[in-house]
C-alpha positions as CSV (number, residue, x, y, z in Angstrom):
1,X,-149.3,-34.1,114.6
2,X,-146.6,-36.0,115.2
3,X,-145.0,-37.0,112.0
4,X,-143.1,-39.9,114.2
5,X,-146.0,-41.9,114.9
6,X,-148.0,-43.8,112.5
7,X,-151.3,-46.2,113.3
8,X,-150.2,-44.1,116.8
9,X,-147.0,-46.2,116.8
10,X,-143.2,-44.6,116.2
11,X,-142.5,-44.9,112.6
12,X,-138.9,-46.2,112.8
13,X,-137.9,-46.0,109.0
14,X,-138.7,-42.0,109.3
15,X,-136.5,-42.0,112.0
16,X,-133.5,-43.7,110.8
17,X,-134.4,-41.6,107.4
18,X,-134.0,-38.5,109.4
19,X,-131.4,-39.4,111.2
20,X,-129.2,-40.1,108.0
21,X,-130.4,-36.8,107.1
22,X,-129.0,-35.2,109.6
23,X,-125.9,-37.3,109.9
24,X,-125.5,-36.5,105.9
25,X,-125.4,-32.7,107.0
26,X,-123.2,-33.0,110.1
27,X,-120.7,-34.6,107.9
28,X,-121.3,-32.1,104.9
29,X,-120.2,-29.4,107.9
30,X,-117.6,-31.3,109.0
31,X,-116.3,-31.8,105.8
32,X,-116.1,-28.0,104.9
33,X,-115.4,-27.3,108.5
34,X,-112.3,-29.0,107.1
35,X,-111.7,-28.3,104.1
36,X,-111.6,-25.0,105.5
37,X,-109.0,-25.5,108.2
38,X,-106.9,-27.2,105.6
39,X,-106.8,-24.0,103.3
40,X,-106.3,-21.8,106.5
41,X,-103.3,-23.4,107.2
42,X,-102.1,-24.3,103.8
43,X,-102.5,-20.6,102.7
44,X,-100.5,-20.2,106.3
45,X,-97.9,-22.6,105.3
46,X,-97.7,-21.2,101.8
47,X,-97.4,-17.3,103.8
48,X,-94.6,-18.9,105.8
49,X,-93.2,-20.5,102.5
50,X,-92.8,-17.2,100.8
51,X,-91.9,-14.6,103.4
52,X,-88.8,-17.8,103.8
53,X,-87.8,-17.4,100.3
54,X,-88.1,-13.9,100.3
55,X,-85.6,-13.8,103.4
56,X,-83.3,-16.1,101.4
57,X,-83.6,-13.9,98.5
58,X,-82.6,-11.1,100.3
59,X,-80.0,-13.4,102.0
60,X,-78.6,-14.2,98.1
61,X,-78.8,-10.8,97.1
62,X,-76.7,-9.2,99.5
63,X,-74.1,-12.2,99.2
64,X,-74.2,-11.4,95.6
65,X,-73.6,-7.8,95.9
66,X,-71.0,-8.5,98.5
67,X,-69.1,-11.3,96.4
68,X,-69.7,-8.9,93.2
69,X,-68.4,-5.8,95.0
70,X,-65.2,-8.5,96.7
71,X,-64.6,-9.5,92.9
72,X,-64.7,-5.7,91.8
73,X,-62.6,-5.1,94.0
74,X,-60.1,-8.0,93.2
75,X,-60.4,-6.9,89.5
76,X,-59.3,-3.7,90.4
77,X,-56.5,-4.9,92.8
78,X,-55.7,-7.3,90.0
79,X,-55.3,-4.7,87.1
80,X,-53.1,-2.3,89.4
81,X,-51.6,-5.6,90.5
82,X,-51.0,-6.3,86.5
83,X,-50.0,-2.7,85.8
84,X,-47.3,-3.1,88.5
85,X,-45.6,-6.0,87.2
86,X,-46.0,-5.3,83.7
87,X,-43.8,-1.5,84.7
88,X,-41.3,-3.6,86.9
89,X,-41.2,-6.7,83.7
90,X,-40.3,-3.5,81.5
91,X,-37.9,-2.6,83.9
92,X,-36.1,-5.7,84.7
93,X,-36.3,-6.2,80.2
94,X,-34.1,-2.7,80.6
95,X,-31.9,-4.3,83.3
96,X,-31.5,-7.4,81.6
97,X,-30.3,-5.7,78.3
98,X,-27.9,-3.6,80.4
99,X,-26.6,-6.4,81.6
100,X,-26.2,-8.2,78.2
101,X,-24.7,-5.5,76.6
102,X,-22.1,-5.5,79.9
103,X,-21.8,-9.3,79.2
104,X,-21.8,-9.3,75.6
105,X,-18.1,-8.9,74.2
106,X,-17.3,-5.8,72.2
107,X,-17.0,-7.7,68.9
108,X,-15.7,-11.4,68.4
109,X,-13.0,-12.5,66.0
110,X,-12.8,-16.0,64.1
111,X,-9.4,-17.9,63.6
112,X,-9.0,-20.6,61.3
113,X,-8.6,-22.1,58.0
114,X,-10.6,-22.3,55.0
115,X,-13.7,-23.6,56.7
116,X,-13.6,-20.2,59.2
117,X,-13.2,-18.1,55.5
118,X,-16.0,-20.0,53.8
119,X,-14.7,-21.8,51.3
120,X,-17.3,-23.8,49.0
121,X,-20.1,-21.3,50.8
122,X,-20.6,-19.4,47.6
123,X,-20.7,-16.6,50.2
124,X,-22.0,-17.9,53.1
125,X,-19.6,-18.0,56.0
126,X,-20.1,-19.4,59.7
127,X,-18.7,-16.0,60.9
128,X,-21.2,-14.0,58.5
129,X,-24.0,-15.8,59.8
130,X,-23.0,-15.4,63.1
131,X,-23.2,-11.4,62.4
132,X,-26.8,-12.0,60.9
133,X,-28.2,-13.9,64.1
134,X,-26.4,-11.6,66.6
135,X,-27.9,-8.6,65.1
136,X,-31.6,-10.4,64.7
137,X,-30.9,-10.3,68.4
138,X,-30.8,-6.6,68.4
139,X,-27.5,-6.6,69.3
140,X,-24.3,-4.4,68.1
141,X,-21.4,-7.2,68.1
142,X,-19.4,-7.2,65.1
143,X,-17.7,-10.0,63.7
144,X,-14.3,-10.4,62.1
145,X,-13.9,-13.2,60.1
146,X,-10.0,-14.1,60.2
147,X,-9.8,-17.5,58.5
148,X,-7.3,-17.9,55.5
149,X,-7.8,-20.7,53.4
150,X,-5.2,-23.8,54.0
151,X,-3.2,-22.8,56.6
152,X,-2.4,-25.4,59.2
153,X,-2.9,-24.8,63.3
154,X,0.7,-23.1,63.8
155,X,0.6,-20.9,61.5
156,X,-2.9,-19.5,62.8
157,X,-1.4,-19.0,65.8
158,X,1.5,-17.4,64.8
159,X,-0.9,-15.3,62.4
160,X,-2.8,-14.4,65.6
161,X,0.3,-13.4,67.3
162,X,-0.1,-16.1,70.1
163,X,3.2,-18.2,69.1
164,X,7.1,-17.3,67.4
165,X,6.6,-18.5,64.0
166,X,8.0,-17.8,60.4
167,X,4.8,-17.6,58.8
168,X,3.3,-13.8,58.9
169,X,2.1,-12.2,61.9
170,X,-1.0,-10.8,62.9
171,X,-2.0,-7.8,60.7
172,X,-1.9,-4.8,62.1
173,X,-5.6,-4.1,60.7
174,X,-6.3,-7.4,63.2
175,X,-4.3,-6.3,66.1
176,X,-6.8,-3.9,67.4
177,X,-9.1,-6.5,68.3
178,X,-7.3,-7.8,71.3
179,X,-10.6,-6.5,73.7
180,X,-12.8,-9.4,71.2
181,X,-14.0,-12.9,71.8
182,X,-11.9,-15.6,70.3
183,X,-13.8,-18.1,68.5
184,X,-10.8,-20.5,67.7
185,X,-11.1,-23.3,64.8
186,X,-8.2,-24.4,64.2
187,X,-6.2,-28.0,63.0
188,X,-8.3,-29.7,60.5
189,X,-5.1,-29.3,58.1
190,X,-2.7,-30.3,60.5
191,X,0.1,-28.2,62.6
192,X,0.4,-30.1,65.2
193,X,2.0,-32.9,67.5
194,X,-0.3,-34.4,69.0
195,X,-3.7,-33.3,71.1
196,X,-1.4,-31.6,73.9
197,X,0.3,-29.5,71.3
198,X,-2.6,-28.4,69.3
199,X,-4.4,-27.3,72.7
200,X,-1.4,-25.8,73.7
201,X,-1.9,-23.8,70.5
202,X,-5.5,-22.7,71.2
203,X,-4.3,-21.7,75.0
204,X,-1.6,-19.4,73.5
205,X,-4.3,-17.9,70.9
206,X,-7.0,-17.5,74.0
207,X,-3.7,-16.0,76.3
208,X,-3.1,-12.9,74.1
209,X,-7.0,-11.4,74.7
210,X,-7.8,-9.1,77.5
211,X,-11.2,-11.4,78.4
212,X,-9.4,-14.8,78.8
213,X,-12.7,-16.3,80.0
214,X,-14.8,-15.3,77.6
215,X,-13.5,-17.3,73.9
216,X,-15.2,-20.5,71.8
217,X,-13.3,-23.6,70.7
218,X,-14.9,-25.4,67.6
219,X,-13.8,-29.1,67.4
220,X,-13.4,-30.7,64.1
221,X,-15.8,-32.1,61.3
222,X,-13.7,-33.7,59.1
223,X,-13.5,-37.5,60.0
224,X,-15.7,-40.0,62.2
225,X,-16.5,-40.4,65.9
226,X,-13.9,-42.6,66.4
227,X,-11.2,-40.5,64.2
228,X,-12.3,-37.6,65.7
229,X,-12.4,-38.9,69.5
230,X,-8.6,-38.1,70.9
231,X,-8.8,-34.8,70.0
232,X,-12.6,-34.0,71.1
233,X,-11.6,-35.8,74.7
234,X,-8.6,-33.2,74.7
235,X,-11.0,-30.1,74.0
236,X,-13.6,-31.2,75.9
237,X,-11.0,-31.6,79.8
238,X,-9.0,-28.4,78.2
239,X,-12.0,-26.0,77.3
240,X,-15.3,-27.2,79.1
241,X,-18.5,-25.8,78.1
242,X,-16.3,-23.1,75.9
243,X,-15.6,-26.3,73.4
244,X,-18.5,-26.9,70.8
245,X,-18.7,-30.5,69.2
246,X,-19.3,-29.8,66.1
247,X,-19.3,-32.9,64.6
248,X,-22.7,-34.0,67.2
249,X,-24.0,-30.5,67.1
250,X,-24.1,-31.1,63.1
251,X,-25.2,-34.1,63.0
252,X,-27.9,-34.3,65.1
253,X,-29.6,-31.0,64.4
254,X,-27.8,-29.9,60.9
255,X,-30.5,-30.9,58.8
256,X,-33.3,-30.0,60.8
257,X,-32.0,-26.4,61.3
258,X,-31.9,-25.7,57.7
259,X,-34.8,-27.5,56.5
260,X,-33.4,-30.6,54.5
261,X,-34.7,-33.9,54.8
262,X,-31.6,-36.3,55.1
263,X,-30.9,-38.9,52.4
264,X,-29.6,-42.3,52.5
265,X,-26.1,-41.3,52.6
266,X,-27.0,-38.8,54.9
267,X,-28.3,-41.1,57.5
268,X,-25.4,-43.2,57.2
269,X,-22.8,-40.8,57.2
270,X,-24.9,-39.3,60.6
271,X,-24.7,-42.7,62.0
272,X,-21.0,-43.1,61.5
273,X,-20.3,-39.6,62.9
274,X,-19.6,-38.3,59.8
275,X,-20.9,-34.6,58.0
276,X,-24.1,-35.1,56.1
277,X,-23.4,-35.1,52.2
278,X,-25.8,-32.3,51.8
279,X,-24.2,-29.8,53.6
280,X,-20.7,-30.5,51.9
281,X,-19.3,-28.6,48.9
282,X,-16.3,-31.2,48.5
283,X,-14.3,-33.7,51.4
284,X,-13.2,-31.0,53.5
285,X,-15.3,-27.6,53.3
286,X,-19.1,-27.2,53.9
287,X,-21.5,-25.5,51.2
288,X,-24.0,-22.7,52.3
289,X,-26.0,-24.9,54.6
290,X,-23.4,-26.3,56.4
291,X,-21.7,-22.9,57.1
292,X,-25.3,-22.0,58.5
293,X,-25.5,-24.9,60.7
294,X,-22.0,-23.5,62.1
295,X,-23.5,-20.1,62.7
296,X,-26.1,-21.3,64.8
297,X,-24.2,-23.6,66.9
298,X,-21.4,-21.2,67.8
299,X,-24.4,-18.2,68.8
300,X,-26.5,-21.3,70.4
301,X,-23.7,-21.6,73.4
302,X,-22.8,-18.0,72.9
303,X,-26.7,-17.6,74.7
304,X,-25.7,-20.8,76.7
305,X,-22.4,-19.3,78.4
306,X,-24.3,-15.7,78.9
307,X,-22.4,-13.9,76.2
308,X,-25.8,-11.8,74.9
């Protein structure tokens, strides 16, 4: 029978009907024919993928153990490195204080007047806090303190044996020291001519040591910058970096170094070049604080010029 023909005609909608059937199933096919292809070469792709970034795993893991075994081996290079310098540091700090005890002078004595002795200090001299800050250092310097209260520049330097004078010599218990450092502060009372005369003084002073270029000249504090400026021009062509200013080293970091804060008259007597009240005991002399300030300055350029 043939299911095509109806009435013994075609039957054309059981064609078409079976047609789509087909067609419906050709494309089903097709579709999973597809779908099928797809997955092939996705789960290729995806193969590929991995066996990549397995590759590039293995290509970071060996740069990995490379750079960590590179910065192993720098760490070790650096810590022997380290070790090295920190044995030669040890020996150039051994060096060094070899030199600075070559350097260093075998003591240092101070000429002056009353301000070198400490008067109005209540026992605090410049020279005595010298000794304290040298030996903070670690160093074995002693310090003679040779200042006599009110005696004028010429009679220091006949004291010290530099000048003929009528006033006293040099004590014999003071003329061992001829191998010491001069610190020289002499002049605020007077005994002199004129600027010339009163570094012709110090010269004389400085003259009778073996180590004529190793000595300190202290310039005055009694008076203002423009009082004060013959004789600081003098020092300063005469002695070079071996003259301290006092008077500027005071004033601009006296009351800082010993922890004051600076009045009224303070400031204005700092402005004028003038000592700060505070660290005055009377007109002329400086109480415990200024005598501190003092010590520091003259151990300051003692580290400046090399002499520890």
């Amino acid at each position: 029978m043939n299911i095509f023909k109806k009435y013994g005609r075609y039957d054309t909608n059981r064609i078409l009907m079976l047609l789509s059937i087909v067609l419906a199933i050709g494309l089903v096919a097709l579709l999973k024919i597809t779908h099928y292809q797809q997955d092939v070469k996705a789960q290729t792709l995806m193969a590929e993928y991995d066996k990549k970034c397995a590759e590039q795993r293995k290509i970071e893991d060996e740069a990995w153990q490379q750079l960590n075994y590179k910065l192993l081996r720098f760490e070790r290079e650096t810590n022997a490195a380290s070790l090295q310098l920190e044995k030669q540091q040890i020996r150039l700090d051994e060096i060094l204080k070899q030199l600075s005890a070559a350097a260093s002078p075998p003591g240092i004595i101070c000429w002056g007047d009353g301000l070198t002795e400490g008067v109005g200090g209540d026992g605090t001299t410049y020279p005595g806090v010298l000794q304290e800050l040298i030996e903070g250092n670690g160093l074995d310097i002693p310090v003679i303190n040779a200042g006599v209260l009110g005696e004028k520049a010429i009679t220091i330097a006949g004291r010290a044996g530099a000048i003929p004078t009528d006033a006293e010599s040099m004590p014999s218990s003071l003329s061992m020291y001829r191998d010491y450092m001069p610190v020289i502060y002499i002049g605020e009372n007077g005994g002199y001519q004129d600027a010339d005369d009163l570094v012709a003084q110090i010269n004389a002073i400085i003259g009778t040591y073996g180590n004529q270029e190793q000595y300190l000249v202290l310039g005055f504090t009694i008076g203002s910058a423009s009082s004060s400026a013959g004789i600081e021009s003098a020092f300063l062509e005469a002695f070079g970096d071996h003259y301290i200013n006092l008077r500027e080293f005071i004033g601009a970091n006296g009351m800082q170094l010993v922890g004051l804060e600076a009045t009224a008259d303070d400031e204005k007597a700092i402005e004028s070049g003038a000592m700060p009240p505070s660290l005055l005991y009377d007109r002329l002399h400086f109480n415990s604080y200024g005598y501190t300030v003092m010590g520091h300055a003259v151990y300051e350029r003692m580290g400046i010029l090399g002499y520890y």
